[in-house]
C-alpha positions in Angstrom: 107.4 122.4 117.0 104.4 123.1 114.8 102.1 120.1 113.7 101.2 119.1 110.5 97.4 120.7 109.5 94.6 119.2 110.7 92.2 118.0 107.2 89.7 115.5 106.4 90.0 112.2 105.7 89.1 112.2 102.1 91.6 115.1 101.7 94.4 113.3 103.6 94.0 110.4 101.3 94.6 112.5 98.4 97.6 113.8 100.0 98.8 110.3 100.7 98.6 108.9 97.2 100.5 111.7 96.0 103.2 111.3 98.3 103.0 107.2 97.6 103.6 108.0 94.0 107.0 109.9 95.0 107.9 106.7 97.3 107.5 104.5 94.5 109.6 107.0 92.3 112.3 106.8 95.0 112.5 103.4 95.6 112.6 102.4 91.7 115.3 104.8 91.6 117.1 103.0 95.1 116.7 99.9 93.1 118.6 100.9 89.8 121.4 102.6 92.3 121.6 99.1 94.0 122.1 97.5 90.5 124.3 99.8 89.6 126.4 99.7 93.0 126.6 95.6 91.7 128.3 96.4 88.4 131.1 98.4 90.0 134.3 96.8 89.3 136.5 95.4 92.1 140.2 96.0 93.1 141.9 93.0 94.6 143.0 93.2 98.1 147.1 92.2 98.0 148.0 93.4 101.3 148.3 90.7 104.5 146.4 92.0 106.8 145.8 90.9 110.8 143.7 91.0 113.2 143.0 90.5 116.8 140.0 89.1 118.2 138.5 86.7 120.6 140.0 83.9 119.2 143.4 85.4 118.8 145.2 86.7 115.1 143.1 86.5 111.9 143.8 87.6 108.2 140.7 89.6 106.5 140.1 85.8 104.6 139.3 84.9 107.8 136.8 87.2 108.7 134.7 85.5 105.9 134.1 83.0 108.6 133.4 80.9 104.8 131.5 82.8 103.3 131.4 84.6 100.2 131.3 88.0 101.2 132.3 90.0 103.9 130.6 93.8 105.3 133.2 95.2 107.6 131.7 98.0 109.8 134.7 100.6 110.8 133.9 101.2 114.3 135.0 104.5 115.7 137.3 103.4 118.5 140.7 105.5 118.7 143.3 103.7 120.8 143.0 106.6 123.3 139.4 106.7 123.9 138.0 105.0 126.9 134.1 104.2 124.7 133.1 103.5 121.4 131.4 106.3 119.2 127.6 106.9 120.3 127.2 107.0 116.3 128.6 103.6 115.6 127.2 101.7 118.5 123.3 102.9 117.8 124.5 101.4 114.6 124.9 98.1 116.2 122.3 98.7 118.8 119.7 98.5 115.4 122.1 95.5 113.3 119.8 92.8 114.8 120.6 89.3 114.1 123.5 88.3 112.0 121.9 84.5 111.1 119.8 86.5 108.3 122.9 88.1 107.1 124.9 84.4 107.5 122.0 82.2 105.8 122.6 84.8 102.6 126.6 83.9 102.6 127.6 87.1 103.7 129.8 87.7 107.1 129.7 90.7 109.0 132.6 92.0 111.5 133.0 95.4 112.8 137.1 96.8 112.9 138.4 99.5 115.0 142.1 101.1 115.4 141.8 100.5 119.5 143.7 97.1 120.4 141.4 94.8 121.2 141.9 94.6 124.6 141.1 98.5 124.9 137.5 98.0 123.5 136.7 94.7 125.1 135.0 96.1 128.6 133.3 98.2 126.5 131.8 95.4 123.8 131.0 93.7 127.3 128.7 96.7 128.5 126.9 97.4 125.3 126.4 93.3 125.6 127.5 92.7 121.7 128.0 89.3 120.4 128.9 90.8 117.3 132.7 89.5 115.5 134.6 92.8 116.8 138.3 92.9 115.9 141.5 95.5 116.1 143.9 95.4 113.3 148.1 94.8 114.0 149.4 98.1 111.9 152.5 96.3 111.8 150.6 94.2 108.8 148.8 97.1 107.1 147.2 100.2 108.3 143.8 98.5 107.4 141.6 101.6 108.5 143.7 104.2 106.9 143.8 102.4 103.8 140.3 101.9 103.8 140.0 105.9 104.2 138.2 104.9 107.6 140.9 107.4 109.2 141.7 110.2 107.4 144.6 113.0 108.2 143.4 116.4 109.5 144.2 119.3 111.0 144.0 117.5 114.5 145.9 114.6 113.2 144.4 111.6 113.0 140.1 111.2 112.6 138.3 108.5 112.5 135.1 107.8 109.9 132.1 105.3 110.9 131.6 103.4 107.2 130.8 100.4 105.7 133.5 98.1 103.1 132.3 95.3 101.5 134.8 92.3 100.2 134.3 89.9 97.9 135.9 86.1 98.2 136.6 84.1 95.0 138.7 80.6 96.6 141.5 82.4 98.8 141.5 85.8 96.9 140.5 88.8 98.5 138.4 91.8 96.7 137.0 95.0 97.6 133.6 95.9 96.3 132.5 98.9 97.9 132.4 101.4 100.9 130.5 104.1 102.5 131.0 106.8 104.8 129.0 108.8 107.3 125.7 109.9 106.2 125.9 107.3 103.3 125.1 104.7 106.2 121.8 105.7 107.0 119.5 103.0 106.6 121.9 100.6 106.4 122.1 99.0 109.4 118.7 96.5 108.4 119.7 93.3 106.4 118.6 94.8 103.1 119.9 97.8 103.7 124.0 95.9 104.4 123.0 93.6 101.1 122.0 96.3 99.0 125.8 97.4 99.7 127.5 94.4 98.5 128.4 92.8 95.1 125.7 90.4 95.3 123.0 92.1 96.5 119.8 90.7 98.1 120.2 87.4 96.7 123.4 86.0 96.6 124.0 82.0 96.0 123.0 80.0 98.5 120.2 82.5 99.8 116.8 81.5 101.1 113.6 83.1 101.5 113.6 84.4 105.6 113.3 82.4 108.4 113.3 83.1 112.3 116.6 83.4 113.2 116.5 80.0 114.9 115.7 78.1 112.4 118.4 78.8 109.5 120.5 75.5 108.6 124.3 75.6 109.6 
């Protein structure tokens, strides 16, 4: 691995203040994409769909847990495998804690195509707290919808991705999603917001607070 060059200090801060002008270029330009990601119109979600979890069945309205919006995180866990994707559970590893994301009205539950009780021992070793859930096919084939499984030439593969939903009352909509190397970055709590129709600051947001100290 070769190193970077060895200058001095006046001529690395030249360097730096060029590169600092190209950050600020690419993080106007992340901003606009944001904004624009927010004006993309939404499709309503029609389809019943259920889910297994901890608590038993639950239809995607519930996974809103109340909340106006919903980031689902499509967990690579065919029904077959014995662990979770590497990939997907770094992913977690880095979400942190989900008050930040619940004090900005905005639910987060990971979905995979294992039953639920196939991926259970495993959510208990990684030591997750995190709303995990399988979906009942019988009600939708939520992942394959979703284009979170795709068909290949080995049949069946799964994607790791993000889908945002929208709640307006007891309708259902979908906003966005995002696939593989789209989620880098996003597992911080601006990087999941910036993927949703509200963005940073939806209604009924507050400025941050330690995780312990959010109301409700």
């Amino acid at each position: 691995m070769s190193l970077p060059e060895i200058v001095s200090r006046e001529q690395w801060r030249v360097a730096r203040e060029e590169l600092q002008r190209e950050e600020e270029a690419v993080r106007r330009a992340r901003a606009e994409l944001s904004a624009q990601r927010r004006r993309l119109p939404m499709v309503e979600v029609d389809t019943e769909y259920v889910f297994e979890g901890g608590d038993g069945k639950a239809t995607l309205l519930d996974l809103f847990e109340g909340r106006a919006q919903l980031v689902v995180h499509h967990f690579m866990f065919a029904p077959e495998w014995e662990a979770g994707c590497p990939c997907c559970s770094a992913f977690l590893d880095q979400l942190g804690h989900l008050a930040h994301l619940r004090a900005r009205n905005t639910s987060f539950a990971s979905v995979s195509r294992a039953p639920f009780t196939r991926f259970l021992p495993f959510k208990a070793r990684m030591g997750w707290t995190v709303p995990w859930y399988s979906y009942v096919p019988s009600y939708g084939d939520f992942n394959r919808d979703f284009e979170a499984t795709v068909e290949s030439d080995q049949g069946l593969a799964e994607r790791p991705g993000i889908s945002c939903f929208l709640r307006d009352h007891d309708r259902v909509f979908h906003t966005y999603s995002v696939f593989e190397d789209g989620l880098d970055g996003a597992c911080t709590l601006a990087g999941l917001l910036d993927l949703t129709a509200l963005g940073r600051s939806p209604a009924g947001s507050d400025r941050l607070r330690l995780h312990d100290e959010y109301d409700g």
